[in-house]
KEFI-201985 format. One record per residue (C-alpha): residue number from 1; residue in three letters; x, y negated, z. Coordinates in steps of 0.25 Angstrom, whole numbers, plus 5000, padded with zeros to 4 digits. Example, Ala and Ser with C-alpha at 12.3 -4.5 7.8 and 13.67 -1.06 7.14 Angstrom:
# KEFI-201985
{seq 1; type Ala; px 5049; py 5018; pz 5031}
{seq 2; type Ser; px 5055; py 5004; pz 5029}
This chain:
# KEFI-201985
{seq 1; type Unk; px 4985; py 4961; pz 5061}
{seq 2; type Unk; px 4997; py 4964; pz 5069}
{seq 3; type Unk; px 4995; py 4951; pz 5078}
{seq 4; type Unk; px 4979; py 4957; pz 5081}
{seq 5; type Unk; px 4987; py 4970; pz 5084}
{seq 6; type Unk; px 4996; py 4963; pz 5093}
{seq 7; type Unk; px 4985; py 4955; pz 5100}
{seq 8; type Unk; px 4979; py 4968; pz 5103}
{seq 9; type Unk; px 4989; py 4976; pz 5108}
{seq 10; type Unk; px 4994; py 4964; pz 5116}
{seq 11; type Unk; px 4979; py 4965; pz 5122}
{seq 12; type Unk; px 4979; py 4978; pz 5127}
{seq 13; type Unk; px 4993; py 4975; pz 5133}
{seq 14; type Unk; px 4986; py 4965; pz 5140}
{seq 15; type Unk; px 4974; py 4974; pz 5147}
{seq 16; type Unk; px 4980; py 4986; pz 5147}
{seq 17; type Unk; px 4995; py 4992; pz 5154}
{seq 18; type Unk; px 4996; py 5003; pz 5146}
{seq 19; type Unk; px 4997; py 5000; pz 5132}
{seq 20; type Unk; px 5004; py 5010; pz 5123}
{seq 21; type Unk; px 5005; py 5008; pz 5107}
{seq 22; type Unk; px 5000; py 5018; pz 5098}
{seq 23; type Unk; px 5012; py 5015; pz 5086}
{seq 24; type Unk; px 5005; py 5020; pz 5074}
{seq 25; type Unk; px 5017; py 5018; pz 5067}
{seq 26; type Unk; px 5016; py 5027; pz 5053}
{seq 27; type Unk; px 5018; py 5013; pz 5045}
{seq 28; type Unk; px 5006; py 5015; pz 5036}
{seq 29; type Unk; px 4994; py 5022; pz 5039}
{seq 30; type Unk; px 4993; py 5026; pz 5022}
{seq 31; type Unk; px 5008; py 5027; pz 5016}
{seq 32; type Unk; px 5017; py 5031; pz 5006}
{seq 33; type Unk; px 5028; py 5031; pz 5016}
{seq 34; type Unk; px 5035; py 5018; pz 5011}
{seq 35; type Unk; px 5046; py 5012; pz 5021}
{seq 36; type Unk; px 5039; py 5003; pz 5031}
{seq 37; type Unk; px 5049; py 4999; pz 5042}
{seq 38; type Unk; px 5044; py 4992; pz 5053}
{seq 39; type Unk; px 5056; py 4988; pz 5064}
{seq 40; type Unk; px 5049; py 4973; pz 5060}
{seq 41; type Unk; px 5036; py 4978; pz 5066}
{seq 42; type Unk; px 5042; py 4985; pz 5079}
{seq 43; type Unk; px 5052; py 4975; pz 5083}
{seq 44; type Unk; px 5040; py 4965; pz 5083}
{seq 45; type Unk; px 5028; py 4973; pz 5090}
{seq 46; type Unk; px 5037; py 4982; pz 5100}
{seq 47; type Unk; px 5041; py 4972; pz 5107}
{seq 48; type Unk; px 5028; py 4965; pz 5108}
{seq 49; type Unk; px 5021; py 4977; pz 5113}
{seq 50; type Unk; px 5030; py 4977; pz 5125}
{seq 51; type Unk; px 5028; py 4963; pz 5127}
{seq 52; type Unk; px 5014; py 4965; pz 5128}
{seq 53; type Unk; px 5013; py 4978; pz 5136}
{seq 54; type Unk; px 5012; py 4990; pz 5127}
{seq 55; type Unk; px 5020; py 5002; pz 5134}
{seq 56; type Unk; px 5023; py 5011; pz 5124}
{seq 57; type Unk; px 5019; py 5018; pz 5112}
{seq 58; type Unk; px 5015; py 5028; pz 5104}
{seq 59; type Unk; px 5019; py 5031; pz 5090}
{seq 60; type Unk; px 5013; py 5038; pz 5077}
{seq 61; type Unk; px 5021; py 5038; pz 5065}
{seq 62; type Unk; px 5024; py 5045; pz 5053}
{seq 63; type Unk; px 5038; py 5051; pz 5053}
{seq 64; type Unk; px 5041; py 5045; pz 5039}
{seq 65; type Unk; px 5055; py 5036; pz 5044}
{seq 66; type Unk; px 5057; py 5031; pz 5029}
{seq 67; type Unk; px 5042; py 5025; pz 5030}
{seq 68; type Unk; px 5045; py 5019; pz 5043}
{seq 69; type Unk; px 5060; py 5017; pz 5042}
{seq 70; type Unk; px 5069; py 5023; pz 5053}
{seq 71; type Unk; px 5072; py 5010; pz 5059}
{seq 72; type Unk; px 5058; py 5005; pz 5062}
{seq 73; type Unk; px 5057; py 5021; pz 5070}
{seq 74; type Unk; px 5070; py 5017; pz 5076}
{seq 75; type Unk; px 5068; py 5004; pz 5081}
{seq 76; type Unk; px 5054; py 5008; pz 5085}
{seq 77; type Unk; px 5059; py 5019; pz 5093}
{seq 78; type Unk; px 5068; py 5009; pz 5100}
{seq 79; type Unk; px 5059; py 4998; pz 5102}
{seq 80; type Unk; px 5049; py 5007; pz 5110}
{seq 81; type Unk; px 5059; py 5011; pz 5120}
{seq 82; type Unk; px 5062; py 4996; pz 5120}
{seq 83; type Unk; px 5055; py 4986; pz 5115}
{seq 84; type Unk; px 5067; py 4976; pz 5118}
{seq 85; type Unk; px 5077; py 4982; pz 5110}
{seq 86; type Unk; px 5084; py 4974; pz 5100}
{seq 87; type Unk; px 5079; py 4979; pz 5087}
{seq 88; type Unk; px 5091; py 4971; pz 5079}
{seq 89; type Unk; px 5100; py 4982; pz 5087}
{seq 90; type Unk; px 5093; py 4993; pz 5084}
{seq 91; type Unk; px 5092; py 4990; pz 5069}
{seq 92; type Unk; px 5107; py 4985; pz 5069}
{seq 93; type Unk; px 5109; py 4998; pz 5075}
{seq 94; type Unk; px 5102; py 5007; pz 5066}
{seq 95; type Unk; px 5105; py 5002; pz 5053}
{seq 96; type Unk; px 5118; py 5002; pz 5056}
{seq 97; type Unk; px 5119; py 5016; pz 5061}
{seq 98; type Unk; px 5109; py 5020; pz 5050}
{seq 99; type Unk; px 5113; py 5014; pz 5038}
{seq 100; type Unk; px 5130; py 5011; pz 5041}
{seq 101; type Unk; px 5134; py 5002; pz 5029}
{seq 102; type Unk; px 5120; py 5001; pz 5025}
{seq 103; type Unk; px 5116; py 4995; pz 5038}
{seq 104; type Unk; px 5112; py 4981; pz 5031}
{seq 105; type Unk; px 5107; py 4984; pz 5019}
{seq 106; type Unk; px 5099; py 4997; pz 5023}
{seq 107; type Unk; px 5091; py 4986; pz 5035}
{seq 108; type Unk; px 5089; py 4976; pz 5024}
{seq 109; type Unk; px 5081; py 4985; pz 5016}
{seq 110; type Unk; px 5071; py 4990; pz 5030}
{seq 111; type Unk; px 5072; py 4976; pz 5032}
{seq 112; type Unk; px 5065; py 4971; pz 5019}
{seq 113; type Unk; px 5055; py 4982; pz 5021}
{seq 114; type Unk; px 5052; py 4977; pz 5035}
{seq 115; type Unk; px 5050; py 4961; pz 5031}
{seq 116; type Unk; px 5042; py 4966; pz 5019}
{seq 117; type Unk; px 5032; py 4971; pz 5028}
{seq 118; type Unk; px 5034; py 4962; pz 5040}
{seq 119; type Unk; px 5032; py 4950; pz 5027}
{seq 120; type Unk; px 5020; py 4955; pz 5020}
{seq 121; type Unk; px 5005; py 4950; pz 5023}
{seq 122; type Unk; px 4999; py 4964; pz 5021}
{seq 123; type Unk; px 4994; py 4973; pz 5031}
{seq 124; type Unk; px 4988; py 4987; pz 5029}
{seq 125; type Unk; px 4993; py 5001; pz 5035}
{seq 126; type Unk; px 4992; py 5009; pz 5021}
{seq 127; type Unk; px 5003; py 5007; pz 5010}
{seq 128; type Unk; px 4994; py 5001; pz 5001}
{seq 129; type Unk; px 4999; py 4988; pz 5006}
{seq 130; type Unk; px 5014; py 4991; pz 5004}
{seq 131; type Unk; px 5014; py 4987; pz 4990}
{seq 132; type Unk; px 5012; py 4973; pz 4997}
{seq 133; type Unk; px 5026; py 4975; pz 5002}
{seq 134; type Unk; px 5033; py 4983; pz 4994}
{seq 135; type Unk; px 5036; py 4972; pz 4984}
{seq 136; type Unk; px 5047; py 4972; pz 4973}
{seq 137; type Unk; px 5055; py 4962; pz 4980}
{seq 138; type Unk; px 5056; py 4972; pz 4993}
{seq 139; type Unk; px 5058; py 4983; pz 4984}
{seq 140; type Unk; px 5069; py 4976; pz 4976}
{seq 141; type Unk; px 5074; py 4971; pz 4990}
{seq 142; type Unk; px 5074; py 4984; pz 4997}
{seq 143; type Unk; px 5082; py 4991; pz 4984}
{seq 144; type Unk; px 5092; py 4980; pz 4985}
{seq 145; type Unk; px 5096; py 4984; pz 5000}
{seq 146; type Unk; px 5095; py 5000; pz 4998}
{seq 147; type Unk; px 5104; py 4998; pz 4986}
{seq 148; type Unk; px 5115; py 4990; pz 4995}
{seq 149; type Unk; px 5114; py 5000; pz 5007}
{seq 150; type Unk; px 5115; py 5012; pz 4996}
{seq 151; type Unk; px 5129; py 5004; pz 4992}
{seq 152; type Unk; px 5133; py 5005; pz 5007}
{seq 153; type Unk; px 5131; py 5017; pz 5012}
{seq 154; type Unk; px 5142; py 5028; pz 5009}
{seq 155; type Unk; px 5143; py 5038; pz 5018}
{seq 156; type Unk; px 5133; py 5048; pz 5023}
{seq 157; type Unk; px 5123; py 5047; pz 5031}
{seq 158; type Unk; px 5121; py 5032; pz 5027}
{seq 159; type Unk; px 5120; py 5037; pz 5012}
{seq 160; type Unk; px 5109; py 5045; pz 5016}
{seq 161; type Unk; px 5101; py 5035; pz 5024}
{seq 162; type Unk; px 5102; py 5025; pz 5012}
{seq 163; type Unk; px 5096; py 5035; pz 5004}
{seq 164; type Unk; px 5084; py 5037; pz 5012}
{seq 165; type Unk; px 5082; py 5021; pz 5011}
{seq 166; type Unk; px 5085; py 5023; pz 4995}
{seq 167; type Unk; px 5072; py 5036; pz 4995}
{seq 168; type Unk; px 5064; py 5025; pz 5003}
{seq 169; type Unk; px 5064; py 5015; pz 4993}
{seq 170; type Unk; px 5063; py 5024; pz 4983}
{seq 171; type Unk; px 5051; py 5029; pz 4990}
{seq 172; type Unk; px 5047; py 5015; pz 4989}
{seq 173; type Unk; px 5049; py 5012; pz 4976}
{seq 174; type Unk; px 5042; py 5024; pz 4970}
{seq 175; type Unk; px 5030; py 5018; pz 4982}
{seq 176; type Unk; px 5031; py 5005; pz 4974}
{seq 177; type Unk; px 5031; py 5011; pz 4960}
{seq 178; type Unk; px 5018; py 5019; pz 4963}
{seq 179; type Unk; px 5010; py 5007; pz 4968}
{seq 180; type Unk; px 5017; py 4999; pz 4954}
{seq 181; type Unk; px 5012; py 5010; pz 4947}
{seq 182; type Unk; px 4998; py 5011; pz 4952}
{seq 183; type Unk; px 4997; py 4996; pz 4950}
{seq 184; type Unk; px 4999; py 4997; pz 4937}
{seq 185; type Unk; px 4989; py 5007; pz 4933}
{seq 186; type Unk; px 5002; py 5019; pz 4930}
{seq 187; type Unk; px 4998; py 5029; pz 4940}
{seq 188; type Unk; px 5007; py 5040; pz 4933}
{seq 189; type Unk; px 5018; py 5031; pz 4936}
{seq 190; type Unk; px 5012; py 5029; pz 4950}
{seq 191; type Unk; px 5010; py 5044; pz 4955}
{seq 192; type Unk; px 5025; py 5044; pz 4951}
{seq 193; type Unk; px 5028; py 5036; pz 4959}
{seq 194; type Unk; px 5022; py 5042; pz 4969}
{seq 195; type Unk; px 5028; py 5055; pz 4966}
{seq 196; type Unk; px 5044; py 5047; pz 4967}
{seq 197; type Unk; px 5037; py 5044; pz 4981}
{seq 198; type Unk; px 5037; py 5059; pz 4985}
{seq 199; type Unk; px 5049; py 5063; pz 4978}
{seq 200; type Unk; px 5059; py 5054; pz 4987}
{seq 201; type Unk; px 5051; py 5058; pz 5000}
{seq 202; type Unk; px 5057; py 5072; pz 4999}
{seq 203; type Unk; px 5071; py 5065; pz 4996}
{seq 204; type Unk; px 5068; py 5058; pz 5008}
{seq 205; type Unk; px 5063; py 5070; pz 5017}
{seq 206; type Unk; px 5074; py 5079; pz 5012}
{seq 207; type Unk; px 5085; py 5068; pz 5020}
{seq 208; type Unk; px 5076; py 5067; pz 5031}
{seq 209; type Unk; px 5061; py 5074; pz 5033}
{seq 210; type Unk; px 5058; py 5062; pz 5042}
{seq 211; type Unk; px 5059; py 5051; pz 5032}
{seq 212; type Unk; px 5049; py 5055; pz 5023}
{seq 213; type Unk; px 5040; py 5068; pz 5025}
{seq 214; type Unk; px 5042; py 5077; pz 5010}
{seq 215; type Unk; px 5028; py 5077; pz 5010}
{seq 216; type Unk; px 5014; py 5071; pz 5012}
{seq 217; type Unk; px 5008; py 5080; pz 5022}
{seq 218; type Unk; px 5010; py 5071; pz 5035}
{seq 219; type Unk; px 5005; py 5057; pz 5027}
{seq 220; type Unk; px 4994; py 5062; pz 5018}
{seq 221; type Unk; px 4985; py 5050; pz 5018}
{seq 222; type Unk; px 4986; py 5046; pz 5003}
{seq 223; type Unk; px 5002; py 5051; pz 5003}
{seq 224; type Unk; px 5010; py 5046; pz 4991}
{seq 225; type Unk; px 5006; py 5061; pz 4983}
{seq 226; type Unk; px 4991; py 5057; pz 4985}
{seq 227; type Unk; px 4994; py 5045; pz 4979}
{seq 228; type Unk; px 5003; py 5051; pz 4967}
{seq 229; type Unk; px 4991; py 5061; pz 4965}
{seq 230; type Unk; px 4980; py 5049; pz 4964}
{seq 231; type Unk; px 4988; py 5042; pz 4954}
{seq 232; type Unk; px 4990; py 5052; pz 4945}
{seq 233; type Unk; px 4976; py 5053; pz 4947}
{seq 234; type Unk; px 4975; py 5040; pz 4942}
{seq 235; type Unk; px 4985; py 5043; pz 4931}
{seq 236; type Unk; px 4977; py 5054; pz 4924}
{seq 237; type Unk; px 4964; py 5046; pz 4923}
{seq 238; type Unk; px 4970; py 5036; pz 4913}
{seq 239; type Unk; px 4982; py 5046; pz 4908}
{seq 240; type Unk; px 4972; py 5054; pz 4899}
{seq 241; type Unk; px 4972; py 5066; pz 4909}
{seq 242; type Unk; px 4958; py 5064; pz 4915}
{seq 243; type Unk; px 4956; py 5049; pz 4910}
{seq 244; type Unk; px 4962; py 5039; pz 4901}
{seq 245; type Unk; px 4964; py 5023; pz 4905}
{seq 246; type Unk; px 4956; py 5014; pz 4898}
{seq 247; type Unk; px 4959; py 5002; pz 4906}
{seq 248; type Unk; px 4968; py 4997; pz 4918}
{seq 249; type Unk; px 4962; py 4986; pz 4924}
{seq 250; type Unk; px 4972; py 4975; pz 4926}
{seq 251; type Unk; px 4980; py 4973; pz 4939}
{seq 252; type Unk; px 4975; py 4957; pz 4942}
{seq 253; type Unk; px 4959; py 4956; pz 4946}
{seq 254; type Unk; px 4952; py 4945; pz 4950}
{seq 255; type Unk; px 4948; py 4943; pz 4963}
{seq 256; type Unk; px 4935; py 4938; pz 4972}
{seq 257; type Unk; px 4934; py 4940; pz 4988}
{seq 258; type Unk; px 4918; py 4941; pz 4991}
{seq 259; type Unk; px 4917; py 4938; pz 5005}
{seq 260; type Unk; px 4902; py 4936; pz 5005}
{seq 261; type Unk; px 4899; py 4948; pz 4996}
{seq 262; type Unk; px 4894; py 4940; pz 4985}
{seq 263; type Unk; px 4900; py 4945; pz 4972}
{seq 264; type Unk; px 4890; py 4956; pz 4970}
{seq 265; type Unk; px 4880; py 4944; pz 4970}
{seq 266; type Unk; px 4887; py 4935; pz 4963}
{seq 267; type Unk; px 4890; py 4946; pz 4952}
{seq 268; type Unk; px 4907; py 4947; pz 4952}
{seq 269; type Unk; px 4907; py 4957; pz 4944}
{seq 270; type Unk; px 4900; py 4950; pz 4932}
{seq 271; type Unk; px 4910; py 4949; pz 4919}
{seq 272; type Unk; px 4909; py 4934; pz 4918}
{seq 273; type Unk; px 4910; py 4930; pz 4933}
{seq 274; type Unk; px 4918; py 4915; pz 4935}
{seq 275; type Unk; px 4930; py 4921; pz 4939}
{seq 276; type Unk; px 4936; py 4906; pz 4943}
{seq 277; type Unk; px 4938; py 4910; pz 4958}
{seq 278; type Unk; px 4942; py 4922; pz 4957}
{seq 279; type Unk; px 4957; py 4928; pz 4961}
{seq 280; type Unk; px 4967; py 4935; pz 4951}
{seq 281; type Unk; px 4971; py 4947; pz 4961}
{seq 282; type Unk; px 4980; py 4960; pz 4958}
{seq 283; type Unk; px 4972; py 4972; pz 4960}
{seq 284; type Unk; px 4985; py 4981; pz 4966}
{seq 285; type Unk; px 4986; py 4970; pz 4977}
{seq 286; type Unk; px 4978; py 4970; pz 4989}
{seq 287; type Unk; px 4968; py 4958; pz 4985}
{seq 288; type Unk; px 4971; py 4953; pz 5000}
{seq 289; type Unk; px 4984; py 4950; pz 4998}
{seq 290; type Unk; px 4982; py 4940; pz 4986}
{seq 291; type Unk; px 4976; py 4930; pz 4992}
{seq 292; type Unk; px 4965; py 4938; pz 5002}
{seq 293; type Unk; px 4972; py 4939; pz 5015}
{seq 294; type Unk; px 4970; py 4928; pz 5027}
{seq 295; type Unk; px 4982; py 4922; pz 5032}
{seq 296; type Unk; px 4981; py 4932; pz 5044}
{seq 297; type Unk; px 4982; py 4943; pz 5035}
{seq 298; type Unk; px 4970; py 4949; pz 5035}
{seq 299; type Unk; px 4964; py 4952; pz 5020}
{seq 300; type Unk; px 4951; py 4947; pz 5017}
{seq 301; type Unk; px 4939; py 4959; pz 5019}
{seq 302; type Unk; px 4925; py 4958; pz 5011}
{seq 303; type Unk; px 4922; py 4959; pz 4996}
{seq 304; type Unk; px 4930; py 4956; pz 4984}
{seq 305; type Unk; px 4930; py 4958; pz 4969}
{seq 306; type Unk; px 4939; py 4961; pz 4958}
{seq 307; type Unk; px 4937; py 4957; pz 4944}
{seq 308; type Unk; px 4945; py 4965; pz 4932}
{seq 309; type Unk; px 4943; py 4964; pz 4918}
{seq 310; type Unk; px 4949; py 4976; pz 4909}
{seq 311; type Unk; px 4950; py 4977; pz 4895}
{seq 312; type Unk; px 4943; py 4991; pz 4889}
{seq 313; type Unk; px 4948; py 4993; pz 4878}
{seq 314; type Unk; px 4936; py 4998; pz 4866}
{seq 315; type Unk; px 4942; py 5013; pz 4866}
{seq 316; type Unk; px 4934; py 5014; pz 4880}
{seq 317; type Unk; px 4921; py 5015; pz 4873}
{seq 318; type Unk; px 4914; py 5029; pz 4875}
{seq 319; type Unk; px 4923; py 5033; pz 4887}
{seq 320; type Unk; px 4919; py 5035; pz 4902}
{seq 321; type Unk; px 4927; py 5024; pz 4910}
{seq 322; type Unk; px 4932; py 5024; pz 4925}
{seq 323; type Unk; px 4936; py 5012; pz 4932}
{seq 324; type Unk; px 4947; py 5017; pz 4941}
{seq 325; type Unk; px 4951; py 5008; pz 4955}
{seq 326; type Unk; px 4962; py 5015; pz 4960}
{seq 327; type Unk; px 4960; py 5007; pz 4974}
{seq 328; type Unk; px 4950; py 4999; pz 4980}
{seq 329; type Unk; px 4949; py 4995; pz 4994}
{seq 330; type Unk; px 4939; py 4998; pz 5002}
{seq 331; type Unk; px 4926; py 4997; pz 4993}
{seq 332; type Unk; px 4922; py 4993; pz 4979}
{seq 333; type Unk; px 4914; py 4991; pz 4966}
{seq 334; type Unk; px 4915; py 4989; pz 4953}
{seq 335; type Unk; px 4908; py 4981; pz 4942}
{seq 336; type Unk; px 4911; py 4984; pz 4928}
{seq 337; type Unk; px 4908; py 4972; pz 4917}
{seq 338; type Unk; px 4897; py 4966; pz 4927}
{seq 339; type Unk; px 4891; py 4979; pz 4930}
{seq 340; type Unk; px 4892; py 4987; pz 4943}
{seq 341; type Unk; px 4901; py 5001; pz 4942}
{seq 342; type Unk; px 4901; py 5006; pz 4955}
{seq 343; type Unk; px 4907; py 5007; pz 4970}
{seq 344; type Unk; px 4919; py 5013; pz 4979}
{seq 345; type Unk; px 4914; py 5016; pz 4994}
{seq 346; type Unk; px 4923; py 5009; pz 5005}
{seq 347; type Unk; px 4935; py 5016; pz 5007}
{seq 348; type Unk; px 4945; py 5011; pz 5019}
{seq 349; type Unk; px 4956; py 5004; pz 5011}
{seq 350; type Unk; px 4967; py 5013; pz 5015}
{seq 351; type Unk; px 4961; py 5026; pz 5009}
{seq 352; type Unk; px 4965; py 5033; pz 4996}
{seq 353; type Unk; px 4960; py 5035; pz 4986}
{seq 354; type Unk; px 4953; py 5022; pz 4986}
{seq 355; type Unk; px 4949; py 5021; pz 4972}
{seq 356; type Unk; px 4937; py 5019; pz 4963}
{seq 357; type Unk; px 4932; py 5026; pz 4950}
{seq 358; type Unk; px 4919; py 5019; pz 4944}
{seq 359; type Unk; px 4914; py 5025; pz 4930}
{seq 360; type Unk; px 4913; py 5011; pz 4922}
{seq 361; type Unk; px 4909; py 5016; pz 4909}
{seq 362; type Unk; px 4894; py 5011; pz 4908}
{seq 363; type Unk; px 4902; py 4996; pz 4912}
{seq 364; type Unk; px 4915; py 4996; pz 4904}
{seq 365; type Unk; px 4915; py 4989; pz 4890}
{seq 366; type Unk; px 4926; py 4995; pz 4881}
{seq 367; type Unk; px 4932; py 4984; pz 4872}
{seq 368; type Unk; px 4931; py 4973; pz 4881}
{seq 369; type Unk; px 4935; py 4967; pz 4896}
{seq 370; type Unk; px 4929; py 4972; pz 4907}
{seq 371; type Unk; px 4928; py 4966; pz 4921}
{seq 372; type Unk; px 4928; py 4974; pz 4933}
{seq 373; type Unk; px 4924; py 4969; pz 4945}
{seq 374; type Unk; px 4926; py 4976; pz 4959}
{seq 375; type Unk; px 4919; py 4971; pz 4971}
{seq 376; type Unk; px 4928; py 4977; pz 4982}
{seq 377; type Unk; px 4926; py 4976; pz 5000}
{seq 378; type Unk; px 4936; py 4977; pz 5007}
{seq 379; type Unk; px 4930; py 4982; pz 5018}
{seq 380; type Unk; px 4928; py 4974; pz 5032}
{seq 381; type Unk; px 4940; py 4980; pz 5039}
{seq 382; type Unk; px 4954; py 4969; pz 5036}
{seq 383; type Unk; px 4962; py 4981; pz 5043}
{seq 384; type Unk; px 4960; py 4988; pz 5030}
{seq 385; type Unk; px 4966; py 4977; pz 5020}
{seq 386; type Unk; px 4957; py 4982; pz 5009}
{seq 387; type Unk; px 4965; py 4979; pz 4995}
{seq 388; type Unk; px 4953; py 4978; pz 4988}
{seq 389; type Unk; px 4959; py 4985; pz 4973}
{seq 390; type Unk; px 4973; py 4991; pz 4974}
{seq 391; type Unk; px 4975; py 4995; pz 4961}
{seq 392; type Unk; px 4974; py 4995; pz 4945}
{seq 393; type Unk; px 4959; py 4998; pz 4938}
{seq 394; type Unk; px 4960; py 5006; pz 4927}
{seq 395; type Unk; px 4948; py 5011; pz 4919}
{seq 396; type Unk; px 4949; py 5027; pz 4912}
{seq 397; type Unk; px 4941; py 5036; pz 4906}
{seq 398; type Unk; px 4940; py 5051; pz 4913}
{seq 399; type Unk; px 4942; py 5062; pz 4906}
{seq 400; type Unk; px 4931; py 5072; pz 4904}
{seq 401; type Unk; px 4933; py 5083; pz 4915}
{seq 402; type Unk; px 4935; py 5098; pz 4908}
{seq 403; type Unk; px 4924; py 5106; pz 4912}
């Protein structure tokens, strides 16, 4: 995608002499305000867009410096004014002056961030790709280096600077935990986490309002607190508050892409389909990314199916049951042992709440496994990078509402 971009800001150059750059640079359209440096992507394009002609630019951002890291704005800034500039200076400069004694170990851990994204095959402009990036070997890598620049630094106002890294990737870590968390069907532990999330972005602002705004007034697009709202949400219907859990679904599904549309008629969702060619997929994974995406990096777009089987367990008998899908991109439906349940409308992939409640009662068969299939399209936009499922099923019964 960036090589189309290239090709066509490369293409204007060419029949045009005044070609400026609108720099929508706010990292990620939907965020949780992770760190997401980019001095890899601005030493590469500013350059180029010389080379080909562009004159100038004009930039939007959020003002979030630990989302974007202060060195990606600084190296920006310079490489605007000069696209020549030697970046290894101006990084040997700042760091230096930045970090003192914590020079080395303080760029190591940007840099891991920066090769974790400049290494990864996904694409997409909301964070629900990051957990793509965020892997526990960067995370383990990232505490490693923040742990040595901590044992460098003695002296103010290099203590200080170290500790915002530390609240970054503590930011991080709580970021990481509440996706864990969903993942795992515990979304008390998840709206938690989420909570840890805005507790250290007031640490943060109270050292320096522009690293991290207190609030979420300025990014309100399904901010961390609507996200720590929704899964408590979640949390009370299977909690016994306004519903009780009768089944999380497991984590692994099978899989089927149905380019020529044909599962309705070859009837997927029956309960004794010959499921020989079919894909063992996670459902908290984008399903391009195991094994869907060409070689290019553009994920496959069309139809596709899920198959689950759950255990109910006989205690279900009698009760009124929900099928929860906590995210589904961009459109779906069910099946419920062979019969048909019911639909979710298109959505674009990147909204929130993206979910789907389908009453399954009349279908579900206490005291024995269930199959649910899932017919899902992606839409026919790959810009979007639909995920398909994004998260755990769980089945519940709602409490009654008091009148």
């Amino acid at each position: 995608q960036k090589n189309l971009q290239g090709k066509i800001i490369k293409r204007w150059t060419e029949i045009c002499p005044n070609v400026w750059i609108y720099g929508y640079i706010d990292n990620m359209l939907v965020s949780a305000l992770t760190p997401m440096p980019e001095v890899h992507k601005i030493r590469r394009d500013i350059p180029l867009y010389k080379k080909w002609g562009v004159i100038g630019f004009w930039d939007e951002a959020r003002n979030v410096w630990a989302e974007a890291g202060i060195a990606s704005r600084y190296v920006r800034a310079k490489l605007e004014w000069n696209a020549d500039a030697d970046v290894e200076a101006i990084l040997d400069d700042f760091y230096s002056k930045w970090y003192g004694p914590a020079a080395r170990p303080a760029r190591a851990f940007y840099d891991a961030l920066e090769n974790a994204f400049a290494n990864t095959r996904i694409h997409g402009h909301e964070d629900r790709v990051l957990p793509e990036i965020y892997t526990p070997s960067l995370m383990r890598s990232l505490a490693k280096h923040l742990a040595d620049a901590e044992h460098a630094v003695k002296t103010e106002p290099e203590k200080t600077r170290v500790r915002v890294d530390r609240l970054i990737y503590e930011h991080l870590a709580a970021y990481v935990a509440m996706t864990n968390a969903e993942w795992e069907g515990r979304f008390g532990d998840a709206a938690a986490a989420a909570e840890r999330m805005l507790r250290i972005r007031k640490e943060l602002n109270a050292i320096n309002p522009f690293l991290m705004p207190a609030g979420e007034e300025q990014y309100a697009y399904w901010g961390v607190s609507q996200r720590k709202d929704y899964y408590a949400e979640l949390n009370d219907l299977i909690s016994g508050k306004t519903g009780d859990l009768i089944a999380l679904l497991p984590q692994k599904a099978l899989l089927h892409i149905d380019p020529h549309d044909e599962g309705v008629f070859d009837e997927w969702y029956k309960t004794d389909l010959n499921e020989s060619d079919w894909k063992w997929v996670l459902t908290t994974r984008p399903f391009y990314m195991q094994g869907y995406m060409d070689e290019r990096g553009h994920p496959y777009t069309g139809y596709l199916w899920y198959r689950l089987k759950v255990d109910v367990p006989p205690s279900a008998a009698g009760k009124k049951m929900m099928l929860r899908v906590p995210v589904v991109e961009s459109e779906a439906w069910v099946w419920v042992q062979g019969n048909y349940a019911g639909h979710r409308k298109y959505q674009d992939a990147y909204e929130r709440p993206c979910d789907m409640d389908i009453d399954v009662t009349d279908m579900i068969q206490p005291g024995t496994t269930n199959v649910v299939a899932v017919r899902v399209s992606t839409g026919l936009s790959p810009a979007q990078a639909a995920s398909g499922i994004l998260s755990r099923l769980f089945l519940y019964s709602p409490k009654e509402k008091k009148q």
